[in-house]
N, C-alpha and C positions, 0 to 999 in steps of 0.2 A: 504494500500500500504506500503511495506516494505522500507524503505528509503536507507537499507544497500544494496541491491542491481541497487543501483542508480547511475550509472559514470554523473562522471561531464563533463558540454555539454563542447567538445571540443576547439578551438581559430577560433575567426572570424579574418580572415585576408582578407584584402581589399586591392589591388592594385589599383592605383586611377591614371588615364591617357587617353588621348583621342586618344589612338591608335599609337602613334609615335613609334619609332624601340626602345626607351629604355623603354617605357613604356612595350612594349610586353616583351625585354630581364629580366626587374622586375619578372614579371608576370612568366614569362616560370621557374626562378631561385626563386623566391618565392614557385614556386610548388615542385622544384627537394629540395630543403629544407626542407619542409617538410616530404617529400617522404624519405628523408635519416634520416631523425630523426624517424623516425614511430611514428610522432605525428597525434593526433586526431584532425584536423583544417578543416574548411572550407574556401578555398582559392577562392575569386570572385573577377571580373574586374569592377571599377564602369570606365564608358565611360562619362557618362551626366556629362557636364562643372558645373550645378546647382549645382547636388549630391557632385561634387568636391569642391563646392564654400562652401559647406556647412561644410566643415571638417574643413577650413581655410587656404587652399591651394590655392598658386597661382601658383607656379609653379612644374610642375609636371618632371617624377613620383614621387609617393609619396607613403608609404606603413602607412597602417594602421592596428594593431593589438588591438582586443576588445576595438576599437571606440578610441582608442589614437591613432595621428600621432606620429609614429617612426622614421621617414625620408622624405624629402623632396627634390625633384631638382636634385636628383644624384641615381646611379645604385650602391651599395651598391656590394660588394662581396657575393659571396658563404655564405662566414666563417660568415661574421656581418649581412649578412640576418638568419642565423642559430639563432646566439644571440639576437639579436633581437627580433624573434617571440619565442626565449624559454625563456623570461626571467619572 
């Protein structure tokens, strides 16, 4: 297997929320972020309060990029969700 034809796997991004209106507006603007950067990410919603306990989160949303919390408690902008998941 030739390694130089190999892209590096994308950003796991995790929005972490049990469904509330900021939680989804994270979620909706975590994706249009992506989507305007033409970054390589996988954007998923964890819902389970367990899955969320286990990040260290108590109050949500909360945004998680490759397994680091970046934010907690609040809906970040556009602009600081962009920096955020490109840094």
């Amino acid at each position: 297997m030739e390694l130089d034809n190999l892209k590096p796997a994308g950003k796991d991004i995790k929005v972490l929320g049990t469904g509330c209106t900021k939680c989804k507006n994270l979620e909706k603007q975590t994706k249009q972020a992506v989507e305007e950067l033409g970054m390589d990410a996988t954007v998923s919603k964890v819902e389970d309060i367990v899955e969320i306990m286990k990040f260290g989160v108590m109050t949500t949303p909360a945004l998680v990029v490759d397994g680091t919390v970046v934010v907690k408690g609040k809906v970040p902008s556009l602009n600081e969700i962009k920096t955020l998941i490109n840094q």
